[in-house]
Structures are given as structure tokens and as C-alpha cells.
N, C-alpha and C positions, 0 to 999 in steps of 0.2 A: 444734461447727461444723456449719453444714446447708449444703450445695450444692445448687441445683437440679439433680436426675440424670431425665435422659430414659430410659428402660428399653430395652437393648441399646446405649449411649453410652460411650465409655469418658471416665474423668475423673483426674487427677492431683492429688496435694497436695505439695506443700514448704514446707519449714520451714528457717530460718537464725539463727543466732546470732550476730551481726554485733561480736566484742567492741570490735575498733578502731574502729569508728562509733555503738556504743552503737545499733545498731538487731536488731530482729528483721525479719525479713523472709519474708515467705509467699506465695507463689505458688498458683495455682489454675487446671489448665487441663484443658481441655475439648474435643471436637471437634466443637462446632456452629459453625460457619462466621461468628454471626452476632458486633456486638462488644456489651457489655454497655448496656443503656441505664439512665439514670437516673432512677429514678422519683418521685414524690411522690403516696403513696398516702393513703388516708383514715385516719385514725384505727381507727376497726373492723376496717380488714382486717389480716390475719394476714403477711402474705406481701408482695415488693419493697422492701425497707427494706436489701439488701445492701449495693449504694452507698453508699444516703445513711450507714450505718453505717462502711462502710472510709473516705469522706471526710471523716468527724468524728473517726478516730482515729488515720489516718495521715499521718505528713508526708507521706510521698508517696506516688502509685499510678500506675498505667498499665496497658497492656494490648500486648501483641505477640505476633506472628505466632509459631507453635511449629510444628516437623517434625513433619509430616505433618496430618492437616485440625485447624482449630480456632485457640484462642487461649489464649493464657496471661495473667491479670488475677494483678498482683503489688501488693504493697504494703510499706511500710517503716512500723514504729512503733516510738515511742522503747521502749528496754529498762531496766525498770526498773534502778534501782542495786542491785550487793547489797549487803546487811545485814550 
């Protein structure tokens, strides 16, 4: 997993195993004020393809407000069955 990290920024992960919904759930937050935008970059470049990635493999996503400065971007995807 890569996050984009500003140096001196603090950042959070979480992780959920959701068995009565059959989802995983992962959170991501941050304390830059701003909310995430979504990009549609070139082929060649390296980098902004976060979005367009969590919106092709989660049912769902969002983003809200977290104590103290920043925002938390979450998303839900199905959890595989086990074997």
C-alpha cells in the first residue's frame, strides 16, 4: 500500500474484517485539510491513479471529517470466501 505522505504530516491506517457483511473495510486518514480529488492521468505517469483504483474495486467509498485537522477516505470491498 503507498499513501501520499507530506514530511512532518501525521497519517493513519485501519483495517476491518467485516464477517457478517462479507466486506473488508480500510480507512485512510490524514491531516491535510484538503478532500481527495479524482484524477485521470496519462498513461506514462507514475502517480494519481489512487481513486480511480479504490472506485474500481470498492462497493463503496467516502470520505469524512476525523478529530482533530484532516479527513479520513474509507472504502468497503467484497471479502473473498474462504476455502
Amino acid at each position: 500500500m503507498l499513501h501520499g505522505l507530506v514530511p512532518g504530516r501525521d497519517f493513519g491506517l485501519a483495517l476491518w474484517r467485516e464477517d457478517d457483511r462479507g466486506l473488508i473495510r480500510i480507512e485512510v486518514s490524514d491531516t491535510h485539510p484538503a478532500r481527495p480529488v479524482r484524477l485521470t492521468p496519462a498513461p506514462d505517469e507514475d502517480r494519481g491513479r489512487g481513486l480511480v483504483l479504490v472506485g474500481a474495486l470498492a462497493v463503496r467509498w467516502g470520505v469524512r471529517a476525523r478529530v482533530g485537522p484532516g479527513k479520513t477516505v474509507w472504502a468497503e470491498c467484497l471479502a473473498a470466501a474462504d476455502a
